[in-house]
Kinemage of the C-alpha trace (Angstrom):
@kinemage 1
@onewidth
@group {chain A} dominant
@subgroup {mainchain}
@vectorlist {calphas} color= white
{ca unk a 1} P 158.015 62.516 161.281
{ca unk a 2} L 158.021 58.682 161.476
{ca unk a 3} L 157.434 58.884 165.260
{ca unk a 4} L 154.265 61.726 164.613
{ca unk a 5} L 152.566 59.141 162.272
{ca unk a 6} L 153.120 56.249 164.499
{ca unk a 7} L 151.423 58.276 167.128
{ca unk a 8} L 148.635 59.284 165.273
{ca unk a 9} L 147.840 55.556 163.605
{ca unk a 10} L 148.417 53.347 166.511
{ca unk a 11} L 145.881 52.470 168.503
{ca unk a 12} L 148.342 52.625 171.815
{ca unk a 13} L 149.331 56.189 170.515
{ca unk a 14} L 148.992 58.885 172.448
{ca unk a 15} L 149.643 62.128 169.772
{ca unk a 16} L 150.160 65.414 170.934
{ca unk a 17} L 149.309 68.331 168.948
{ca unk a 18} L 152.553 68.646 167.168
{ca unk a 19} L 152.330 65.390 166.557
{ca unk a 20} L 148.501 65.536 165.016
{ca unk a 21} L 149.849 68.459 162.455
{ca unk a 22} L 152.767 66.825 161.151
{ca unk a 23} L 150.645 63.724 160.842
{ca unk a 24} L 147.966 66.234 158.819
{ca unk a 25} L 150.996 67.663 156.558
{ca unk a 26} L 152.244 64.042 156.012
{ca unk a 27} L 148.929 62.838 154.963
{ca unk a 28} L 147.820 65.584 152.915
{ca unk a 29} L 151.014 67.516 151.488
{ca unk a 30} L 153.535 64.119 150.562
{ca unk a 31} L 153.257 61.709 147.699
{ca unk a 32} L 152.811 58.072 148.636
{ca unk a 33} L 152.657 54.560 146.951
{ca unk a 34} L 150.003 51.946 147.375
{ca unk a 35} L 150.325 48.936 145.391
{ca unk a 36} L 153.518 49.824 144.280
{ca unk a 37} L 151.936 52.956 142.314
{ca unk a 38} L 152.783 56.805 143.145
{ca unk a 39} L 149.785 58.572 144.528
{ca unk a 40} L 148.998 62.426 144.342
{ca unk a 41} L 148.740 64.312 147.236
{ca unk a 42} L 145.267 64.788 148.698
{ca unk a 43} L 146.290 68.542 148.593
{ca unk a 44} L 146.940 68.353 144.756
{ca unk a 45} L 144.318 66.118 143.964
{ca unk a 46} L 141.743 68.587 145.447
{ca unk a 47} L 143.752 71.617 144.191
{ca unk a 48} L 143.303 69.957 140.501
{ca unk a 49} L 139.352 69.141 140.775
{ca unk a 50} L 138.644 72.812 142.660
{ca unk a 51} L 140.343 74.344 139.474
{ca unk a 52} L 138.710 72.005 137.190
{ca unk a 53} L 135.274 72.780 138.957
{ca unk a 54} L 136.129 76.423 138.728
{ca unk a 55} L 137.379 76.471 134.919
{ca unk a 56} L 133.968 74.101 134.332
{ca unk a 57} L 131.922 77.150 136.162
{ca unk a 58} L 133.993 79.671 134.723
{ca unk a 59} L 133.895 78.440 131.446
{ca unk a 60} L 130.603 77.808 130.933
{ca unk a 61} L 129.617 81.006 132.669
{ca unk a 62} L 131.975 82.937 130.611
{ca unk a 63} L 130.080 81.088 127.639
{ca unk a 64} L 126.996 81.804 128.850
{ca unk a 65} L 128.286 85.887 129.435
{ca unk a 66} L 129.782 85.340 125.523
{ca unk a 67} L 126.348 84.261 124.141
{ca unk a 68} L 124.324 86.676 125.775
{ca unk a 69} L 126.656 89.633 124.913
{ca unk a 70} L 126.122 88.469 120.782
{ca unk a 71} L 122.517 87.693 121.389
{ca unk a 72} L 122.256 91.269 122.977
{ca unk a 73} L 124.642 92.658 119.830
{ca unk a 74} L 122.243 90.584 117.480
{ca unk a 75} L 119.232 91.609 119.516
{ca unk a 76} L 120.705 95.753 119.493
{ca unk a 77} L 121.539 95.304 115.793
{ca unk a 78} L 117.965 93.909 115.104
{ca unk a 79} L 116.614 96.958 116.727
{ca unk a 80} L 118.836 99.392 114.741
{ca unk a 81} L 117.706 97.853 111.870
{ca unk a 82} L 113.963 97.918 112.691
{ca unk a 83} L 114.479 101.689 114.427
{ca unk a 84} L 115.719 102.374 110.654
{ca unk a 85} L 113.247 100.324 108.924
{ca unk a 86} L 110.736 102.544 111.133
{ca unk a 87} L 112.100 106.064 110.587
{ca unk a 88} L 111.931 105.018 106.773
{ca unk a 89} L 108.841 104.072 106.585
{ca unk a 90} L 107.573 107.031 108.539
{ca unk a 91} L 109.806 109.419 106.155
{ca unk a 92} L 107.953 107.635 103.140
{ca unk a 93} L 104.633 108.575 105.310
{ca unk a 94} L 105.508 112.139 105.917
{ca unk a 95} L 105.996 112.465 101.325
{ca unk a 96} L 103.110 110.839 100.904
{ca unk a 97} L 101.158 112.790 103.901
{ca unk a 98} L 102.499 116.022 101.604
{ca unk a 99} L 101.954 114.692 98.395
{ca unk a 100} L 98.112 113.734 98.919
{ca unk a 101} L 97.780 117.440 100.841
{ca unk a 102} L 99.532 119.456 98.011
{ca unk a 103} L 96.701 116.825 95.963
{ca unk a 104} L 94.290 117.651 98.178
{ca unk a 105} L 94.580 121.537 98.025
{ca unk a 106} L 94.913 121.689 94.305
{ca unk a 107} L 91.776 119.305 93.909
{ca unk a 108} L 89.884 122.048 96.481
{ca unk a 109} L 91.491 124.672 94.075
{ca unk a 110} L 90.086 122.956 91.558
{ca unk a 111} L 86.506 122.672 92.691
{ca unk a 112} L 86.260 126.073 93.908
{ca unk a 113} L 86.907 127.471 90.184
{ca unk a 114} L 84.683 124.251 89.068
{ca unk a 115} L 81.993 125.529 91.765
{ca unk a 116} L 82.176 129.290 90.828
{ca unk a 117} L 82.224 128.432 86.582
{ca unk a 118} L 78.968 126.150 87.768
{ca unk a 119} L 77.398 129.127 89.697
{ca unk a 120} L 78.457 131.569 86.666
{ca unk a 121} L 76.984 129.163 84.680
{ca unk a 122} L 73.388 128.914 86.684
{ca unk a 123} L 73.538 132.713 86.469
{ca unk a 124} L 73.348 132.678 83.024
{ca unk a 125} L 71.137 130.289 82.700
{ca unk a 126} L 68.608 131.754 84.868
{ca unk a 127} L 69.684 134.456 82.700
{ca unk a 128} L 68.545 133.377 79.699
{ca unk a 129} L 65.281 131.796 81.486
{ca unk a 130} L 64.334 135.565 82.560
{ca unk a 131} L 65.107 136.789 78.829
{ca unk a 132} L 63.389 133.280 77.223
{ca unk a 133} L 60.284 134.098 79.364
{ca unk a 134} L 60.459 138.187 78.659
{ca unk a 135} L 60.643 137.119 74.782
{ca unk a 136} L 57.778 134.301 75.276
{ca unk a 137} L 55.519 137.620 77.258
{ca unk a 138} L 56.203 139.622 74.221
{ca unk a 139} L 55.999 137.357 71.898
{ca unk a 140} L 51.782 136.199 73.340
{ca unk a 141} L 51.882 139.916 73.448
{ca unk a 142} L 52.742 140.351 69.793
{ca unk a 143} L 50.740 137.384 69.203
{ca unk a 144} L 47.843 139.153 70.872
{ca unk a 145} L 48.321 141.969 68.741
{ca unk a 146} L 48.613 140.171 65.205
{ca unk a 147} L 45.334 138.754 66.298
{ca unk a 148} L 43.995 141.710 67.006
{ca unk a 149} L 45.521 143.242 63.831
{ca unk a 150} L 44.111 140.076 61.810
{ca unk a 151} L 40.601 140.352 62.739
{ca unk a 152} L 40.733 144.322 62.478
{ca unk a 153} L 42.033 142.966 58.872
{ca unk a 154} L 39.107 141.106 58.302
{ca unk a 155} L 37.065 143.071 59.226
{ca unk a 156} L 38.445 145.980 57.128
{ca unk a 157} L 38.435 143.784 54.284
{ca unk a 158} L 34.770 142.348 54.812
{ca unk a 159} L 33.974 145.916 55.008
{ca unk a 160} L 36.245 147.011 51.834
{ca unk a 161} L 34.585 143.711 49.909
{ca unk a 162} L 30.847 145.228 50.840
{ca unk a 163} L 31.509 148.649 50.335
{ca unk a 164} L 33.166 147.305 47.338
{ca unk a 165} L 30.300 145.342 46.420
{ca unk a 166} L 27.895 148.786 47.356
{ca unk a 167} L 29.900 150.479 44.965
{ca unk a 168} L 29.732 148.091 42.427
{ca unk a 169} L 26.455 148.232 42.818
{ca unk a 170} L 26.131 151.825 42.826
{ca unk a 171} L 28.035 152.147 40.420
{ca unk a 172} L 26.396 149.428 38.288
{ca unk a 173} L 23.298 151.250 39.122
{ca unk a 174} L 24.765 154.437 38.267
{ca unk a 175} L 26.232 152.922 34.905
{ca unk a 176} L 22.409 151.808 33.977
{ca unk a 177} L 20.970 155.209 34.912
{ca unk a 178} L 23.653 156.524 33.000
{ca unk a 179} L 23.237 154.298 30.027
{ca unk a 180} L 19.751 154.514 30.621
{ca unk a 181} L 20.047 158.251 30.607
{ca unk a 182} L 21.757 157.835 27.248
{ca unk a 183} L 19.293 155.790 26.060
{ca unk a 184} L 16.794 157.865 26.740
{ca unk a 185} L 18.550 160.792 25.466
{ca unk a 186} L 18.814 159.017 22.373
């Protein structure tokens, strides 16, 4: 091995390529000391900074899969929770859609029997107008008549009072012939 690495670090050497892969092995594979310190192998030393890149990109892409997996668990319970919210709120909808219908129908029930007691009512007003003005008719007809009746009346009594008067008259004039008869009988 000592003759392969003379080989391949003089400047004289002429290495073969035997020689140039034991001098690779012995270079990258073996421990040596510098300063009278123990070095790592190339080999190990990159072995230990590839794994420590790899656990650096693992980790922190494992970290990165770990926080998007509870932001997605967050984000899914976050839309349960708003799907439920939701379907509550339209369930409160859909009771208060039937309450304001079985309102709505009773209210219609209610103005139809308002609308047909208001039409009953117009009937019997009108009714009442027809009989009012029938009663007012025969009542200027009455009225009419009592006129008539009154000044027939009058006229009956202006009549009564003269004949009344005639016969007073007469007979006042058939009381003097009479007395005067008497008298001049006497």
């Amino acid at each position: 091995m000592f003759i392969a690495y003379m080989e391949s670090t003089c400047i004289d050497g002429n290495p073969k390529l035997f020689h140039r892969i034991r001098h690779f092995y012995l270079k990258n594979f073996k421990r040596y000391v510098t300063n009278r310190t123990e070095q790592q192998t190339r080999a190990g030393k990159f072995t230990k900074d590839v794994f420590k890149y790899a656990l650096t990109v693992g980790l922190s892409g494992f970290l990165i899969l770990v926080f998007t997996l509870i932001k997605e668990n967050i984000d899914k319970s976050k839309e349960r929770l708003r799907r439920s919210e939701i379907k509550e709120l339209i369930e409160q909808l859909h009771s208060t859609h039937t309450q304001i219908s079985s309102l709505l129908t009773s209210n219609n029930k209610s103005l139809s029997a308002i609308s047909e007691r208001e039409a009953q009512s117009t009937k019997r007003i009108e009714d009442l107008k027809d009989l009012a003005q029938e009663a007012n008719e025969k009542l200027a007809i009455s009225n009419t008549k009592l006129q008539e009746i009154e000044s027939t009346l009058q006229k009956l009594h202006i009549d009564f009072v003269t004949n009344n008067e005639d016969s007073k008259v007469n007979t006042s004039n058939k009381a003097n012939a009479a007395a005067a008869k008497s008298r001049a009988a006497d």
